[in-house]
N, C-alpha and C positions, 0 to 999 in steps of 0.2 A: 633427392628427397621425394617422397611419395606426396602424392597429392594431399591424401587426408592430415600428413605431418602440416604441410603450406595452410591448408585451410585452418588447423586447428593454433598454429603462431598466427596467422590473420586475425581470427579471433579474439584471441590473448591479448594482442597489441591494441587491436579495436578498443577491449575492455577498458585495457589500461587505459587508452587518449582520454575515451570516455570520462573517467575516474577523475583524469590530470583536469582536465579542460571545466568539469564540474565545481570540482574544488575550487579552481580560478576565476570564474564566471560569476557576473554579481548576476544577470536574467540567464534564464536555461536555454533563452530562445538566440543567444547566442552560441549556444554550441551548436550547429548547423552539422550537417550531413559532410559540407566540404571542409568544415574545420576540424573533424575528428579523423576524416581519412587523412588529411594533410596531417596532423598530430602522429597518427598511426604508422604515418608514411605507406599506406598502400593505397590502391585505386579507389576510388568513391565505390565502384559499383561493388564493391565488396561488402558493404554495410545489409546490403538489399540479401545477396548471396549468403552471407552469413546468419541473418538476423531477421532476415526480411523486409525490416523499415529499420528509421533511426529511433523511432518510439519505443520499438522492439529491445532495440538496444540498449540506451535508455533504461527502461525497463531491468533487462540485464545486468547494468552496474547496478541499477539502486537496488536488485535482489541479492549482491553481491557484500553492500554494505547493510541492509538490513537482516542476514544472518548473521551479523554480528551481533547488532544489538537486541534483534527481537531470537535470542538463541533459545534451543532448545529445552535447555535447563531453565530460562526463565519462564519457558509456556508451560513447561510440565510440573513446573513448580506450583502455577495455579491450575493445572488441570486436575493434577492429585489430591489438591488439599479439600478438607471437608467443606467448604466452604459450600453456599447454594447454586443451582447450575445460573441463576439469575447473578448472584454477587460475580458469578468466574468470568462472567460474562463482562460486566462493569469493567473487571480489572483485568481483561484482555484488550479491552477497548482503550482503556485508561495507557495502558503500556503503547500500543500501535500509534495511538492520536498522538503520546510524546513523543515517539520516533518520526512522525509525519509531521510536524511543527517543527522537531529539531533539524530534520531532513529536506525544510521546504523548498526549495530549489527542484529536489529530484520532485518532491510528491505535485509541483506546478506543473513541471518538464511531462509528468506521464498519467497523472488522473484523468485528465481528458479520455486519454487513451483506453484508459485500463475500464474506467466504466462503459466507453461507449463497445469495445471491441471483444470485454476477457469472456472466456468460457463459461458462463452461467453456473456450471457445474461444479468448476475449482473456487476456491478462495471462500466459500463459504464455512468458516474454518467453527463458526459456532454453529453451526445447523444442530449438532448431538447435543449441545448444550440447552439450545430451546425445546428440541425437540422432549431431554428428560423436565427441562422447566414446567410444558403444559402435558405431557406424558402425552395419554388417548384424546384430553378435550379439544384436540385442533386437528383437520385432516393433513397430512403430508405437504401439499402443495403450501395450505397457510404460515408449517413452518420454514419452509422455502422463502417464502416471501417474508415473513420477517427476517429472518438470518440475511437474506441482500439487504432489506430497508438499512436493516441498520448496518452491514457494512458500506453501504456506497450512501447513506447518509452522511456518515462522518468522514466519508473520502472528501464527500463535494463542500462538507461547511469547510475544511481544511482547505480543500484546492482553493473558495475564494475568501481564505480568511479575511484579508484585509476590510472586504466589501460588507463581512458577517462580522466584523468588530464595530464598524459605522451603525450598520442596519441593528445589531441587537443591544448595541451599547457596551460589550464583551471585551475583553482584552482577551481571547482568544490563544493567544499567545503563552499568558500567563494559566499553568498548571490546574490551579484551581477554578478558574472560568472557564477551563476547556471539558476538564471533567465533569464538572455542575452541567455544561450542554449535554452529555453523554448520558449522563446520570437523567436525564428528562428525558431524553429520546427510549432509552432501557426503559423506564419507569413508565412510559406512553405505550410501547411498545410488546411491552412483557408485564404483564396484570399480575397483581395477586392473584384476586377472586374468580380462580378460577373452576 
């Protein structure tokens, strides 16, 4: 078997332990580096080789389950519709924050990560949206910066909801208190009068 077939079953199987051990797992911080390659049945150092880190990985499964739910047909459903680039905005949000509450185990396991380490460049998946929101009245960079405020805004109330249910008084949890936060961060964030 050629190398790149080994590494890309290493891979596979990685994913899968991953997958299994998540599903199983009531804290993320139980699925360790030594308990996915044991799962895997392959060496530890294969997580690093293949992935890089176990966050990376991590990362991996939960991008694996979240094209499922955040699919293609349900983004372009709200990217197409007439709606305002502010409202598509809301209900792109509205759609991730439910899959990151429903998903919180993964979205615990790798926000840390993903805010402290991802690409500055990627993931900022409403940028075109603010961008036609304030048209010419905002330089480029400013809408840079809101497009991250408010995605790693709602990454970080999510990663520590429980602490952001105490502190705001919120059940966080529940659909309508999670959107009403969202809906004030958009609303702070993206003015009318412009």
């Amino acid at each position: 078997m050629r190398k790149e077939d080994k590494l890309a079953i290493s891979k596979e199987k990685l994913l899968e332990a991953t997958l299994r051990l998540m599903e199983k797992c009531t804290d993320p911080s139980e699925v360790t580096s030594r308990a996915i390659a044991a799962e895997a049945d392959v060496p530890l150092g294969m997580i690093n080789y293949c992935f890089g880190s176990r966050e990376e990985l991590l990362y991996e499964s939960f991008a694996k389950n979240k094209d499922e739910y955040l699919s293609d047909e349900r983004i372009a459903s709200i990217i197409s519709s007439d709606m305002s680039p502010k409202e598509k905005i809301r209900r792109l949000h509205h759609l991730v924050a439910d899959f990151l509450i429903n998903e919180f185990k993964y979205t615990r396991a790798i926000t840390g990560h993903l805010l402290l380490n991802r690409d500055l460049t990627q993931g900022l998946n409403t940028y075109p949206l603010v961008k036609e929101h304030y048209g010419s009245s905002k330089e480029d960079w400013e809408i840079k910066l809101i497009s991250y405020q408010l995605s790693s805004m709602m990454q970080l109330i999510i990663y520590r909801l429980d602490d952001m249910n105490d502190f705001l008084g919120l059940d966080l949890r529940n659909g309508d208190d999670i959107h009403k936060l969202i809906d004030f961060q958009i609303d702070l964030l993206l003015k009318e009068d412009l």
